[in-house]
VODONU-742442 format. One record per residue (C-alpha): x, y, z. Coordinates in steps of 0.1 Angstrom, whole numbers, plus 5000, padded with zeros to 4 digits. Layout:
BEGIN
XYZ...
This chain:
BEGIN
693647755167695647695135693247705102690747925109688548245090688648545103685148735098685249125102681949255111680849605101677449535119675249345093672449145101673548835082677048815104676148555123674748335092678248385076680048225104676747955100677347875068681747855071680647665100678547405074681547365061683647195088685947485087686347675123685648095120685848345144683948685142685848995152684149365150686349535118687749795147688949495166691249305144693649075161697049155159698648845157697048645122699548385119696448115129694048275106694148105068691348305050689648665062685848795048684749145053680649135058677949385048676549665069673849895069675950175063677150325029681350365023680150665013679050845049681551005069680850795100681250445076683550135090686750195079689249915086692949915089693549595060696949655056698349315075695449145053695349265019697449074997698748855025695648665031692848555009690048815013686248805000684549135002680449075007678349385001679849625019683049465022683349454981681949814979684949955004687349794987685749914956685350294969688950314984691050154961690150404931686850244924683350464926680750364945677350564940673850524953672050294932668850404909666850154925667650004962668649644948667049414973665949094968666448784945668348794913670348594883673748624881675348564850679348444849681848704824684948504832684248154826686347914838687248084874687747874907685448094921682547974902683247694901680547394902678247724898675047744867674847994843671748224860671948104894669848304917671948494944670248764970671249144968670349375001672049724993671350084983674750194968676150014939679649964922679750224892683150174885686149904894689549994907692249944879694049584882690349454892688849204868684849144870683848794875679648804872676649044869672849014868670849254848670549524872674149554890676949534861679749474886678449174909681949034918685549114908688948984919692349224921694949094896697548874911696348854941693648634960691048904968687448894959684549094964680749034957677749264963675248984973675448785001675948424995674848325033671648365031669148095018668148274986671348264972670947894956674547784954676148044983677547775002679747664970681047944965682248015000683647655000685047754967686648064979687947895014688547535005690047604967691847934966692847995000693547615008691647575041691347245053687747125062688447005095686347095123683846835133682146765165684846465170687646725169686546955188685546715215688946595216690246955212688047095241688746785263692846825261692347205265689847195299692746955314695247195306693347515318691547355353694647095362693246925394690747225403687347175413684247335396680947345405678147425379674447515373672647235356669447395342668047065323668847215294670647145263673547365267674647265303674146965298676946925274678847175290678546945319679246615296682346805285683946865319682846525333685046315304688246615314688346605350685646375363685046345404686346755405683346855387680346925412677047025393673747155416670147155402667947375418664147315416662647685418659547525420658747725386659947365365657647175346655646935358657946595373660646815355662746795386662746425393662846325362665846535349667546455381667146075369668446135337671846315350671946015367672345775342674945945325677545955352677346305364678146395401674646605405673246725437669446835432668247125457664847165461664447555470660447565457658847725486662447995486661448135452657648105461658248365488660448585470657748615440655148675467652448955451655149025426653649095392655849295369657849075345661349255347660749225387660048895385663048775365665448995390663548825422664548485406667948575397668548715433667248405448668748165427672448335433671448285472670447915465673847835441676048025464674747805496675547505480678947595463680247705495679147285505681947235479685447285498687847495475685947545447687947725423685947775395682247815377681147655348678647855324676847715294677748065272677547985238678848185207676048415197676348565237680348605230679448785198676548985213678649115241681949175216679549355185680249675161677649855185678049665215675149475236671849485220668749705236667549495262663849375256663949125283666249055308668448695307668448485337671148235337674348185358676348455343674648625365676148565394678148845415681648895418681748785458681448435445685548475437685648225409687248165380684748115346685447825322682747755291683547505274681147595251681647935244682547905207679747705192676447805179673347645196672847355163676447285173676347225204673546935196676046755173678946775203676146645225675546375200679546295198679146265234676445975234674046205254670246125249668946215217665446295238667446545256669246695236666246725210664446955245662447275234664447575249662947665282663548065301665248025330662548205349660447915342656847895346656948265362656848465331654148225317652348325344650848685340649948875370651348735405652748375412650948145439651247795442648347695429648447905395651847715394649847345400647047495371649847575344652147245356648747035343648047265312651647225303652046875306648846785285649647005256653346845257652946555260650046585234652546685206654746375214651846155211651146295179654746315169654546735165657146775192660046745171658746935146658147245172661247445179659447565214656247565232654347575260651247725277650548065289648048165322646648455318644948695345641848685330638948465340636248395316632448255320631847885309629447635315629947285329627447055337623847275331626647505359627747845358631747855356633948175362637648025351640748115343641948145302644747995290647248045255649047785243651847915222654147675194656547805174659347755146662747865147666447825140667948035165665148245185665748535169662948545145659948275149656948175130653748025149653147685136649647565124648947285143646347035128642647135140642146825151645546845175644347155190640346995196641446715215644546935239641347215241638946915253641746735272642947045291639047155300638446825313641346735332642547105349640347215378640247585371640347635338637447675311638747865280641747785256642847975232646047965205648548225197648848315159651048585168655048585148658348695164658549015156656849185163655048965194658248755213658148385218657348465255654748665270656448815289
């Protein structure tokens, strides 16, 4: 794709919010690790080295091959990236007297530059490093410092090459995203082209090349990335594409019929499988959470499989993978320690002999809302809280019956449904309610009870990675308690989770 930014990761944190904040910008990135750098940049217009946790000065430190960039393409440095170019072309870097972290003013020595441009005097920027610059390369020119870090941002002479040692991604930094679109859009001439129209149409003409009169069958989960996934194949090769719901009897309450309904509506050829009583059996006195997830996996791959092979000469599978999995699985130190196990399609097994197309495999998850908005789809379902895969099973602690499942389907529904009503729902990034294994004594009616508890668990996020619980009114939370009490035969305690992500996760388990 011609126009884009190459981002080199040396294994920072704030990676991902780079490519976020280029992203903002209607400008198209792609993040590489810095050991991985493509051969070929003729479609690359701009390239930005990001921070790491480690210092140029260690003898195991990141140390990229720039020579087909330097000087050839514009280049910003961030942290790290400014202190290697710093340390290895006749700079100094040293450990700083104090580990600069944290919010600072940054005052301009070159007035006048591009770079700042549309930037105050004192404008707050975030550092998040332990070494500092002591001294510049010769032919460097410094740009900006704050009180405590003299060399804040350079440029090499005569050439369009920039480094800065705080990040300008992150939120703190008051006017980072102006200085990126400064630095892409005014020195290195990038054109601010990529909008949810343009990919569609991009995507579209691409998925007709690639599948041609092929067939493709695909898991629909409900969710918001299939579902556009599925929107997108539909408009490129309509009648081939075959889509199969499975009900693992784990869904929400009416979940099944009434996402089934939906799909309707909007054109898709969807065949809905109910396989409830299949996954009931396989999670039969099952109680550990990793088993669990595998027993669902296994029996959903026996479910899909079944009704692909309905589908003669099915060539290929369609998967909802979106950016941050393509990044996870490409990163500096490869796939992240697994806390919990994914259940999705990609797991299915290589007997299944087809070929993967995902449409969707370079867009972060706030992207792939505005392509779903392109595409007409249902702001309602597209606006869905995320939902695991495993469903109900891993909100259910202990083993899975049917009639915990009927319990947590009623708790569920009434604590929803009770955040649309008070238009909270939108305001929620995800929520739900949790059974737990414990039964508690109440009293109903002048009546001895002996129930079961249950959690109910809201919180806010951007990407899942980090979440905050969110303090729902008191009042809210006395009329769901009453409401759920009241209504749900077996139940006689609620109680809310306070509990952030980390160190508790969004699920329980």
């Amino acid at each position: 794709m011609q126009n884009t930014v190459l981002i080199l990761d040396f294994g920072s944190q704030y990676t991902q919010l780079i490519a976020r904040r280029v992203r903002e910008l209607n400008i198209y990135c792609e993040i590489h690790p810095y050991h991985s750098i493509p051969e070929n940049l003729d479609n690359f217009k701009a390239v930005i080295l990001s921070g790491s946790p480690f210092s140029v000065r260690a003898e195991d430190a990141p140390h990229p091959n720039l020579s087909n960039i330097r000087g050839k393409l514009p280049l910003l440095g961030v942290c790290y990236g400014a202190q290697y170019m710093a340390q290895f072309n006749g700079g100094s870097v040293e450990p700083a007297n104090l580990r600069e972290y944290g919010r600072a003013k940054l005052s301009m020595i070159k007035p006048g530059e591009v770079f700042f441009e549309g930037i105050p005097e004192n404008t707050q920027v975030w550092m998040s490093h332990g070494d500092t610059i002591e001294k510049l390369p010769e032919h460097t020119v410094r740009l900006a410092s704050t009180p405590e870090v003299l060399n804040a941002a350079f440029k090499f002479e005569g050439e369009p090459t920039y480094g800065i040692q705080f990040h300008p991604e992150v939120y703190h930094t008051t006017h980072g995203k102006q200085l990126l679109e400064n630095f892409l859009v005014k020195i290195a001439g990038v054109e601010q082209a990529w909008t949810p129209a343009a990919f569609v149409e991009t995507i579209v003409h691409a998925l007709k090349e690639q599948i041609g009169n092929d067939k493709v069958v695909l898991g629909l989960s409900g969710g918001v990335d299939s579902t556009v996934a599925a929107t997108l194949l539909n408009k490129a090769i309509g009648k081939n594409l075959y889509c199969i719901f499975v009900n693992n009897g784990l869904l929400r309450k009416n979940e099944f019929e009434s996402v089934l309904h939906q799909y309707k509506d909007m054109g898709l050829n969807v065949k809905g499988v109910d396989a409830s009583e299949r996954f009931l059996e396989a999670l039969k006195n099952e109680t550990d959470p990793e088993r669990k997830r595998k027993a669902i996996g296994k029996a959903f791959i026996e479910v899909f499989d079944d009704e692909a092979h309905e589908v003669t000469d099915v060539d290929w599978l369609a998967q909802g993978t979106i950016y941050p999995d393509v990044i996870e699985s490409v990163s500096v130190a490869g796939p992240s320690v697994t806390i919990k196990s994914h259940h999705n399609v990609g797991g299915l097994p290589d007997f299944m002999k087809l070929k993967i197309v995902e449409p969707l495999r370079m867009l972060f998850k706030d992207e792939v809302r505005r392509v779903g908005k392109e595409l007409g789809i249902d702001p309602e379902l597209l606006g869905r809280h995320p939902f695991p895969g495993p469903g109900l099973a891993i909100r259910i602690l202990g083993d899975i019956t049917a009639e915990k499942v009927r319990i947590l389907q009623e708790v569920d529904f009434i604590f929803i449904d009770g955040l649309r009503k008070w238009g909270l729902y939108d305001k929620v990034w995800q929520a739900g309610a949790i059974l737990l294994p414990i039964n508690s004594v109440g009293v109903m009616g002048d009546e001895r009870t002996y129930e079961k508890v249950v959690a109910l668990r809201a919180v806010e996020s951007t990407d899942g990675m980090t979440a905050d619980w969110v303090n729902l009114p008191y009042e809210f939370l006395q009329e769901v308690s009453n409401n759920i009490i009241n209504r749900v035969k077996g139940v006689n305690r609620v109680v809310y989770d306070i509990s952030s992500k980390p160190p508790a996760t969004i699920e329980w388990e």
